[in-house]
N, C-alpha and C positions, 0 to 999 in steps of 0.2 A: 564045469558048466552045469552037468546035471545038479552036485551038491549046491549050485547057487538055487536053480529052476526049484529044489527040494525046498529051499527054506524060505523062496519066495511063497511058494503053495501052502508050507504049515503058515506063515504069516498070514496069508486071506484068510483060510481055514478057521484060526484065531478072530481074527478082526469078524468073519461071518460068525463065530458061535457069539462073540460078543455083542455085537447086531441083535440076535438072534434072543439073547437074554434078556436083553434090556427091551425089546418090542414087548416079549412076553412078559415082565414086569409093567411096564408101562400100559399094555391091555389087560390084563389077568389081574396080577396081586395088588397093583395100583391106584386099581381102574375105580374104585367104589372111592378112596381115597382122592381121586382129582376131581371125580365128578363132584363130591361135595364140598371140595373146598370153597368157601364163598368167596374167595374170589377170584375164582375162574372165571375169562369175561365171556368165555362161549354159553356157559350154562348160564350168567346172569341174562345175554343177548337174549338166549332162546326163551326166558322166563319174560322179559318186557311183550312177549307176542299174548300172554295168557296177562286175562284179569286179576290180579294179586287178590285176596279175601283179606276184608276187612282186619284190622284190631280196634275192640271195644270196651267200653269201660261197663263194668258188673250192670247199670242202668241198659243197657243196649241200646241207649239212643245216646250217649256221649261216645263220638267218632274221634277217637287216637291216631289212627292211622287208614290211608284207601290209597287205592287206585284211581285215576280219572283219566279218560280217553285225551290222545292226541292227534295230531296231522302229522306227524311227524314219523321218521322211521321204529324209533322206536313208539309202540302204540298205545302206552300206558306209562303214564305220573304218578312215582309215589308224592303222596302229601300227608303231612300232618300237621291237622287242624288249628292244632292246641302248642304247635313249637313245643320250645323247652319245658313247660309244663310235665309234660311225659317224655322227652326225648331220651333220657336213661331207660328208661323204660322198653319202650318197643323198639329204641334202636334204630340206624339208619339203614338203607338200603340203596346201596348207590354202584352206580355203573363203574366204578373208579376202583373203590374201594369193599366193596363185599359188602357183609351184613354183619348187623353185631343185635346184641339183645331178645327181645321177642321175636324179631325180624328174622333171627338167625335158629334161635333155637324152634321155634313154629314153622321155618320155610317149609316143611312139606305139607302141611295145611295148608299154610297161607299161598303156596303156588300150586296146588291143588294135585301133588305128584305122590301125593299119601296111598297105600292100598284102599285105607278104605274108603278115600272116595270115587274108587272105579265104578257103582253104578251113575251116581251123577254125571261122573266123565261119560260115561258110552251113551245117555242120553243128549248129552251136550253133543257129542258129538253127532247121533243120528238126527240131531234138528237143525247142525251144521251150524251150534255157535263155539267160540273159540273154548278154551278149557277155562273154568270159573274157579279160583280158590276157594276156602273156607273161611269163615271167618269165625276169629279167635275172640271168645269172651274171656275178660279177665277179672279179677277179683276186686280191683281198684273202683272206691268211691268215688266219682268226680268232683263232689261237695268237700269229700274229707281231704279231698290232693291240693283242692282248689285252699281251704283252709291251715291248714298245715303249711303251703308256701306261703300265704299271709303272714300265719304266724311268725315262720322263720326269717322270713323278710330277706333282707341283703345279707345277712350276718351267714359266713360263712360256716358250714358244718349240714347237718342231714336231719330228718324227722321220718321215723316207720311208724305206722300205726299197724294192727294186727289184731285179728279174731284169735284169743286164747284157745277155743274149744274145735278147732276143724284147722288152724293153720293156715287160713285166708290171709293177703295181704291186702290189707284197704286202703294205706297210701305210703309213698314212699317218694320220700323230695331230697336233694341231695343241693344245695349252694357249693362250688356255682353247677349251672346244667348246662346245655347244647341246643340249639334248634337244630333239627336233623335236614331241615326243609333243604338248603344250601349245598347238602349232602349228594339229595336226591334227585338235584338239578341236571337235567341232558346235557345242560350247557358244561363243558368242561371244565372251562375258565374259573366260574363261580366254585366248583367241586373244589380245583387244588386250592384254591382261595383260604375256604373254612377247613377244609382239614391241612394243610400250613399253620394257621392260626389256631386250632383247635388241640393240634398233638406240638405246639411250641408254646401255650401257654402252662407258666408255672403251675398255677391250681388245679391243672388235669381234668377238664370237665367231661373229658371220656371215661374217667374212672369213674365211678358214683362214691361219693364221701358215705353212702348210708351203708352199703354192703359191699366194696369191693376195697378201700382204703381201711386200714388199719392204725388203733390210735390208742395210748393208756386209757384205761377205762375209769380207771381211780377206784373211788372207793364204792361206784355201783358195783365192781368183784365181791364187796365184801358182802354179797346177797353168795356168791359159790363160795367163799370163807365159811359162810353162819350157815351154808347147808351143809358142807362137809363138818361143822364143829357140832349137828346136832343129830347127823348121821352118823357118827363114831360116838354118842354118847351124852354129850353136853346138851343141856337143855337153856332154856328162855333164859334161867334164875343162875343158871353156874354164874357164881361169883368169882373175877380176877382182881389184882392188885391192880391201882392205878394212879401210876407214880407221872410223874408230869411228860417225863422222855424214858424210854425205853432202851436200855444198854443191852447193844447187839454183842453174842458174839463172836467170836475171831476177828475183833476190830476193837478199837476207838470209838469209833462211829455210834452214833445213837439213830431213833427214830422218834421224831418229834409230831405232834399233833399239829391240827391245821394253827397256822398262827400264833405256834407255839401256847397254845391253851393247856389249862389243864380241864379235863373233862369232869364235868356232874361240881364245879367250883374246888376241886381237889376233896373229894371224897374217896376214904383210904382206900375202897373197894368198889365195884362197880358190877352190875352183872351183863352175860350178853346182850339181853334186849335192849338196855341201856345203852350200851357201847355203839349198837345198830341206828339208836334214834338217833345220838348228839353224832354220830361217824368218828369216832374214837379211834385213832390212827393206832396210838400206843397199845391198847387192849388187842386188835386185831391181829397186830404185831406178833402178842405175846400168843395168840389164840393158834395163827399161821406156825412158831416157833413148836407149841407143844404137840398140834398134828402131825408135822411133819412132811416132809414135800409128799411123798409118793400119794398121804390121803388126800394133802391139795389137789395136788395132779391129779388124780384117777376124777376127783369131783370137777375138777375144768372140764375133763373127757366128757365124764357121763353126759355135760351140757351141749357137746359139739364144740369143744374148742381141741384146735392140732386132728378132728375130723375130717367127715367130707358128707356136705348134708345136700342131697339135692335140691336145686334149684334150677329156674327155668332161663335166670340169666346167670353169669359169674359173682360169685361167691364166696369171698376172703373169710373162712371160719376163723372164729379167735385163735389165738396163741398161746400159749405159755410153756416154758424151757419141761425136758423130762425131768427127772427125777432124779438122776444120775447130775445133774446140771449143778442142782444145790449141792451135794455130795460135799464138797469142800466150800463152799458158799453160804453159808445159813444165814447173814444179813440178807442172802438176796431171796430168802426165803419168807422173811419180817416182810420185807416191801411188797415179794408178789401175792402176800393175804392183803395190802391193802390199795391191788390194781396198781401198780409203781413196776419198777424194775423194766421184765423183758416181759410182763402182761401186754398183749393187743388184742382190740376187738372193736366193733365197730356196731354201730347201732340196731342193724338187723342180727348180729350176733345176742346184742342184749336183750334185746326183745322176745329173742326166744328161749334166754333164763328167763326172764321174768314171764313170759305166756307159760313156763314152766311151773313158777309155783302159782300163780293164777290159776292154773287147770289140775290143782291139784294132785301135780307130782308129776304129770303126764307131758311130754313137750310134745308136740304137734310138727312134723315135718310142716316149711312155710311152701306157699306156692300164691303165684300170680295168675293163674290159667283157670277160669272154673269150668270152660264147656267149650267144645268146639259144633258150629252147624255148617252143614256142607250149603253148597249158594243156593237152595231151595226153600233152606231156611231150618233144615231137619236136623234136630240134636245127634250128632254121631260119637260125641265122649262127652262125658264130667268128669271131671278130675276128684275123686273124693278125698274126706281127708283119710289123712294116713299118719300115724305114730314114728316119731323118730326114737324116742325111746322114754325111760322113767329116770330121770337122774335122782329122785328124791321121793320119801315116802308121802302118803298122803298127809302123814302127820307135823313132816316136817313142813308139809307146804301151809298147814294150819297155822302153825308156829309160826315161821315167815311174813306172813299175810300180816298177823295180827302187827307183828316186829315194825312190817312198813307202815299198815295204817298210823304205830305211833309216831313215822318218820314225820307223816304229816301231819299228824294230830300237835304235835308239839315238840317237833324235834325239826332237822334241818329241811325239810320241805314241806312248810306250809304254805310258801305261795302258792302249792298246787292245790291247796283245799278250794272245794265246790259246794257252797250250801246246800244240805240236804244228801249228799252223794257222800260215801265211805269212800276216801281214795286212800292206795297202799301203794307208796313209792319211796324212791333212795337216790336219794343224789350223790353227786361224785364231780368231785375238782382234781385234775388229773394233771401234777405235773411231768415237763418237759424239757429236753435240752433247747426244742426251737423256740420259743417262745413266752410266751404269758399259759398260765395254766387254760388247758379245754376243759366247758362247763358240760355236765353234762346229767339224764334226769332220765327213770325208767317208774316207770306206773301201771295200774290198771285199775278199774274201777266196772261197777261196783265190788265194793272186796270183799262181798261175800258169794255173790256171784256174777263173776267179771263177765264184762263182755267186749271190753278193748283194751287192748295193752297199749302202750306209745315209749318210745325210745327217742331220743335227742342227743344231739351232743351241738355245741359251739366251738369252734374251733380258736384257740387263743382270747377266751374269755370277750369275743364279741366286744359290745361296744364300754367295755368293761375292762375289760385288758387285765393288768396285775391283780386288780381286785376282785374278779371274775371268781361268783363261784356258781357251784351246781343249783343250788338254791335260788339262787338272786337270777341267773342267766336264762339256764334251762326248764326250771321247772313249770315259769309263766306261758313259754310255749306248747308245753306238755299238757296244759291246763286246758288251755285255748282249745288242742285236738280232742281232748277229754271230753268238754263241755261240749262239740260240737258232731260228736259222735254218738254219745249216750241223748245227746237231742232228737238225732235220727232213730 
């Protein structure tokens, strides 16, 4: 009896330290953990009692997102104004399902639980109104977001535009997007409704096609090819051979140019900058072969590709295999100089090579946030810009500059030229296992001294399909933001 009575007692014993652990886990080491999970429905409940603070677009009178009072238990509606116009953007904030986007990464602004807004809070509160957020100004043109979806129209794929010199984002559209409205609804019903419909549609309109999906880049890479080929040595003028198809190898296997062209009408030789304007598949081939992966590689890096670049929503940095990868591989070395292979990147990725050599060697960490004011009205942050790093010297980025103005001066992107305006850009037809080639088109202008970058891409060559190329698809949209940015 007693040895039963014994083992019953170590069993509680057990069962209490286990109790015992898991309380103190669950309050202690947890505790910061569950509190901020967004979707906790206790802390979203307690957060419908306070005013949510605004999101605004760079103008401060274009409204993204608010609060508006109700009759109802819960005492505040999120709304936004503008639907899927921004709904990648600021994200949803819903009883149901948590927060995503500006919505998630700003909630302690925007539900006003920030340290720094405890003097507003203790006046708020000694006048006995409820706790009032902050609201969040962001970087986004409303003109340039409003144009840019125009541009892009229904044609599936994304458009960033971007301040080279400070890393401002001024717009950023993604086909297809989301109304969040539906999200944010009290009503239950309506909430499982669109997110059912929302996360069981194939085209993923909760991912953003601009910065969170990943896609070959094509031959917009060969802007991180021709900076790694004049950062190890190679200038404008290096002359390569340029035979019609390129024999890779440890293969059979060739690499052939777009269309099976031969480039400059089969002239025996060719130089880089030549190679850059016509997109000479073959020469980049041979150019990716004589670098060698690791100075590929290390030059994708430098850019933020296989990094981690802050941002304020989610973030898909480009791709590209190490270095160890080609080791036994060297075709797959040909194709990833010319964006093919296991290269991915996505249009905010590109944007930020090319605001690269735009700024003269300098890349610009991006950001959507410019200033936060507590509900007084009073500026309590700016976000300034800040450096991600130098992937290229100031020389090479002279070099380049001039490389793309000839892309568009007289090589494969001149639909993008602007009477009167210096534009330097590089298009790219990127093929794929799923599809028709994606068009795609990175710029900035003026190219002596920029002041807007824009990145594109069309996903399966748009209303173009098999014949889709970077030129013909993407660069006419590129132009549209060009033109309507440098007018502001």
């Amino acid at each position: 009896m007693d040895r039963q009575i014994r083992r019953l007692g170590l069993a509680f014993l057990a069962m209490f330290v286990l109790l015992f652990a898991q309380v103190n886990y669950v309050q202690v080491f947890a505790a910061n953990r569950l509190k901020n999970n967004p979707a906790n429905p206790r802390i979203l409940l307690s957060e419908y009692k306070n005013q949510r603070g605004e999101i605004l677009a760079r103008d401060e009178r274009t409204v993204l997102a608010r609060s508006v009072p109700t009759n109802g238990s819960l005492k505040y509606l999120r709304v936004y104004p503008h639907g899927s116009l921004y709904g990648q953007l600021t994200g949803y904030f819903s009883l149901i399902y948590g927060r995503s986007g500006l919505e998630e990464s700003q909630n302690d602004w925007l539900s006003g639980t920030s340290s720094r807004l405890i003097p507003q809070t203790l006046v708020d509160e000694l006048l006995g109104r409820p706790r009032r957020g902050a609201t969040v100004v962001t970087t986004i043109d409303p003109s340039l977001q409003r144009t840019a979806a125009q541009a892009l129209g229904p044609l599936p794929g994304a458009v960033v535009a971007m301040n080279p010199r400070n890393g401002q984002i001024l717009a950023m559209v993604s086909n297809p997007s989301y109304d969040p409205n539906p999200l944010a609804s009290h009503d239950i019903a309506p909430q499982r409704r669109a997110w059912h419909r929302l996360t069981h549609d194939p085209n993923q309109p909760l991912v953003p096609r601009a910065n969170q999906q990943l896609y070959p880049p094509g031959s917009t890479f060969k802007l991180v090819t021709a900076s790694a080929a004049l950062e190890n040595g190679m200038t404008p003028d290096t002359r390569f051979p340029n035979p019609s198809v390129l024999d890779l190898p440890q293969t059979t296997n060739t690499l052939q140019n777009f269309g099976g062209e031969h480039c400059l009408g089969g002239a025996p030789t060719i130089t880089l900058a030549q190679a850059l304007t016509v997109s000479c598949n073959v020469v980049f081939g041979e150019i990716g072969l004589q670098l060698g992966a690791e100075k590929l590689v290390a030059q994708a890096k430098k850019y933020g590709f296989d990094g981690t670049i802050p941002f304020e929503i989610p973030f898909a940095e480009g791709r590209i295999p190490n270095a160890a990868a080609f080791k036994d591989n060297l075709p797959l070395v040909a194709f990833s100089a010319i964006g093919q292979a296991s290269v991915l990147a996505n249009p905010l990725q590109m944007a930020l090579v090319t605001s690269a050599i735009a700024n003269h060697g300098v890349e610009m960490l991006p950001h959507l946030v410019k200033e936060i004011r507590d509900s007084s009205g009073k500026v309590v942050e700016t976000v300034p810009p800040q450096e991600y790093g130098q992937p290229i010297s100031p020389t090479t980025a002279a070099e380049l500059t001039q490389m793309m103005v000839s892309v568009v001066q007289e090589g494969t992107g001149t639909a993008a030229q602007i009477p009167g305006v210096s534009v330097a850009g590089k298009t790219g037809t990127a093929q794929h296992p799923g599809g028709n080639p994606h068009a795609w088109f990175v710029c900035f202008a003026p190219s002596q001294h920029p002041k807007l970058v824009v990145a594109v891409v069309v996903l399966d060559g748009g209303s173009l399909g098999s014949e889709a190329t970077g030129g013909a698809v993407a660069a006419p949209i590129a132009k549209a933001v060009l033109e309507a940015g440098l007018a502001r």
